[in-house]
C-alpha positions as CSV (number, residue, x, y, z in Angstrom):
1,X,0.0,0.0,0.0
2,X,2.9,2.3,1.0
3,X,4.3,1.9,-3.3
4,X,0.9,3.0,-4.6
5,X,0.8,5.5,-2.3
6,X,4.1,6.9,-3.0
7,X,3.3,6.4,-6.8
8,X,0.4,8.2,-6.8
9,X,2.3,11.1,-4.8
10,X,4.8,10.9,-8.0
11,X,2.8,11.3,-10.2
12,X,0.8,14.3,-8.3
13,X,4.1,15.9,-8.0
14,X,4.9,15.1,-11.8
15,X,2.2,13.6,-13.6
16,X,4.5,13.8,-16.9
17,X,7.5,11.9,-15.5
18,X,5.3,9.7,-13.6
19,X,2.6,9.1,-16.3
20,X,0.2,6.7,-14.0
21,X,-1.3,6.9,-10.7
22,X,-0.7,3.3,-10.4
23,X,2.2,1.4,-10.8
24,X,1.6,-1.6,-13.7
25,X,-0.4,-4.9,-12.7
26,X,1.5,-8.1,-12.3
27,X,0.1,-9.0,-16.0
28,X,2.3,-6.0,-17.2
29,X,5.5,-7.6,-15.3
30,X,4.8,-11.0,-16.5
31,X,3.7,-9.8,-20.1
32,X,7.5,-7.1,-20.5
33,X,9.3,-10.1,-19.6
34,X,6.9,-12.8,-21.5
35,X,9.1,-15.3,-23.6
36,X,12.6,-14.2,-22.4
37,X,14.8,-17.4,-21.8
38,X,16.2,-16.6,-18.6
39,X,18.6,-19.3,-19.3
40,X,21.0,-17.1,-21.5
41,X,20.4,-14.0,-19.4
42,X,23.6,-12.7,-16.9
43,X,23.3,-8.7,-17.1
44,X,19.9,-7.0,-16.8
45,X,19.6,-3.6,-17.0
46,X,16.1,-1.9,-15.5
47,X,15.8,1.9,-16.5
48,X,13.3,3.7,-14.3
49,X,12.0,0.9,-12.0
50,X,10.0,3.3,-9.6
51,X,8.6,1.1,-7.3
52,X,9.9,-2.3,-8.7
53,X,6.8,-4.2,-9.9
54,X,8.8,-5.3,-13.5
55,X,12.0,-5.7,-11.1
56,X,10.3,-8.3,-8.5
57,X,9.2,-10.3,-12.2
58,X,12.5,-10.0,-13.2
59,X,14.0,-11.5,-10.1
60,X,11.6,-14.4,-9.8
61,X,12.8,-15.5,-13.4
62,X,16.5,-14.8,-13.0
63,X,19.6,-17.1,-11.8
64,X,20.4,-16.4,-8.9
65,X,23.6,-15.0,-9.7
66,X,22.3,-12.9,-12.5
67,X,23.1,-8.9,-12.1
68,X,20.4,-6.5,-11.9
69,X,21.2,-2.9,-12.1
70,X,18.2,-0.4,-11.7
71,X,18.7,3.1,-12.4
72,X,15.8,5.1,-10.9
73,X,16.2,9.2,-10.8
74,X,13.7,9.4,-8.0
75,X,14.8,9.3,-4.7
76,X,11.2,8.2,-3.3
77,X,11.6,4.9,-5.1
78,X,15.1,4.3,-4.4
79,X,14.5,4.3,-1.0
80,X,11.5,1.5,-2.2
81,X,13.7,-0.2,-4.3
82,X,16.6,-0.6,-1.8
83,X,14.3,-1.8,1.0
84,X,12.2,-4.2,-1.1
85,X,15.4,-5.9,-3.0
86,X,18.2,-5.1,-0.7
87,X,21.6,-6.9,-1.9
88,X,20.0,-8.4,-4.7
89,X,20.3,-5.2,-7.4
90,X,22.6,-2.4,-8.2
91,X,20.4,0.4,-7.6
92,X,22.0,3.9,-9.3
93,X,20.9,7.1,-8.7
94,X,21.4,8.6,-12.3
95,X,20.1,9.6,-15.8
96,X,19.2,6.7,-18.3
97,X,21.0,8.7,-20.7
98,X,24.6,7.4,-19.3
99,X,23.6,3.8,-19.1
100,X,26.7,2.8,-21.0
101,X,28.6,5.1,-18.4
102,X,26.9,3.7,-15.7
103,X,27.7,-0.5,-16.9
104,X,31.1,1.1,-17.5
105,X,31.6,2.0,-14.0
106,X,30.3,-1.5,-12.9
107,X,32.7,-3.5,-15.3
108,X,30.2,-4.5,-17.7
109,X,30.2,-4.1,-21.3
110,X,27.0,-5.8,-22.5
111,X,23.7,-6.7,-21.1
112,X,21.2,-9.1,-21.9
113,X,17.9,-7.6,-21.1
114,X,17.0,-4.4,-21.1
115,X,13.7,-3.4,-19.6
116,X,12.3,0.2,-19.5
117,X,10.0,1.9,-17.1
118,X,10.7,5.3,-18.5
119,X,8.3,7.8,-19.9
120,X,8.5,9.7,-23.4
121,X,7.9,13.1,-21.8
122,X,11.5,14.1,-21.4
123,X,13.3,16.6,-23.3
124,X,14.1,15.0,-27.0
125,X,17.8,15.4,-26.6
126,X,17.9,13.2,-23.5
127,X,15.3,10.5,-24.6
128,X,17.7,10.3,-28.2
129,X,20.5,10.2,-26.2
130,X,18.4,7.1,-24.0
131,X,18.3,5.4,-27.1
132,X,21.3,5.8,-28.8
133,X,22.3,4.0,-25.3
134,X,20.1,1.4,-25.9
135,X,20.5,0.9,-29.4
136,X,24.2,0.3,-28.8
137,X,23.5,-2.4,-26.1
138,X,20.4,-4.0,-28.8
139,X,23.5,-4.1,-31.7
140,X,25.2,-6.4,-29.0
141,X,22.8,-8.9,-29.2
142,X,20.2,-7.4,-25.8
143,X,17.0,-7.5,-26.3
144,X,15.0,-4.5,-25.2
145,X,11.4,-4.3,-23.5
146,X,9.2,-1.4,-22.9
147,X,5.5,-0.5,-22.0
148,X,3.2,2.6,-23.5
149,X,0.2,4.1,-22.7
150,X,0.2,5.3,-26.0
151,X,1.6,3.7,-28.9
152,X,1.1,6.1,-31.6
153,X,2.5,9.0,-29.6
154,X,6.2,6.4,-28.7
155,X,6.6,4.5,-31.7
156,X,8.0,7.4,-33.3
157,X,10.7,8.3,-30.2
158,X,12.2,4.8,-30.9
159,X,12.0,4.9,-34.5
160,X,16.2,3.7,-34.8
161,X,15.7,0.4,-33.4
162,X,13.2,-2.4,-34.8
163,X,10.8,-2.1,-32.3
164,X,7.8,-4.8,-32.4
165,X,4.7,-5.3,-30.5
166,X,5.0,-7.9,-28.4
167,X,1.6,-7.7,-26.4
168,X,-1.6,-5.5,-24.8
169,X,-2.3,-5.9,-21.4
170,X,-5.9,-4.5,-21.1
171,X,-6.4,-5.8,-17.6
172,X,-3.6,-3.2,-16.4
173,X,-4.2,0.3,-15.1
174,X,-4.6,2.0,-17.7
175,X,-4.2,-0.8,-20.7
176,X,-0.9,-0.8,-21.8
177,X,0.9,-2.0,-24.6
178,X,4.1,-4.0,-24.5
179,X,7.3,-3.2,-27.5
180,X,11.1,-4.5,-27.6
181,X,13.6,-5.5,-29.8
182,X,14.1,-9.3,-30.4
């Protein structure tokens, strides 16, 4: 009760960084990581977690010595985040933008799986920088999930990668729309 209260305070404070008053359903977690062969998966990279509903999917499929870094901006859901998963993440306080900074400074070149929690409401510079990022990890063999609200509006933000629909969750808060590469 304390997340959804602290997400609906996010999104009061910042309704366009925090586009939901809700965080997504389990059928969004299960559906972003939906056919993933956690098998071949080592590195996962989670950009803008909030309050770790995609990240508690992610570790109930994982190895157990598979590395999960989340970088979340917001403190609020650090502070979530570090309670909730403790010892078993990398939790950075930083921009998405320096993702390949960020692996850098853990000793990691490549990831696996990238899933993102982050909104399309940013300034363009810094979203294209997100996805250069991300489109560097994807040409090294990562796949790449994300969720919309709105397809029509983000198709066109990630326009140089391959992006494919993967799934619709219209049980979630609102119904949401799953997208990734491979």
């Amino acid at each position: 009760m304390r997340n959804q209260a602290q997400f609906f305070l996010n999104f009061i404070k910042n309704p366009i960084r925090n586009a939901s008053i809700l965080p997504s359903s389990k059928a969004a977690s299960e559906a972003i990581i939906n056919d993933i062969d956690f098998e071949n998966v080592s590195t996962i990279l989670e950009l803008g977690p909030g309050t770790g509903c995609f990240t508690e999917q992610i570790l109930k499929q994982s190895k157990p010595n598979t590395k999960v870094i989340l970088i979340e901006i917001e403190e609020s859901y650090q502070e979530i985040l570090h309670s909730k998963f403790q010892d078993q993440i990398i939790l950075v306080n930083d921009n998405a933008k320096d993702l390949n900074k960020i692996l850098k400074s853990n000793g990691i070149d490549k990831v696996d799986l990238i899933v993102s929690g982050l909104p399309f409401a940013m300034p363009k510079g810094v979203f294209n920088d997100i996805v250069e990022a991300i489109k560097s990890q994807t040409n090294k063999g990562a796949i790449f999930r994300f969720f919309t609200y709105m397809p029509f509006i983000m198709k066109p933000y990630y326009k140089k990668l391959p992006i494919k629909k993967h799934s619709f969750i219209l049980s979630n808060t609102p119904p949401l729309w799953v997208y990734g590469v491979n």
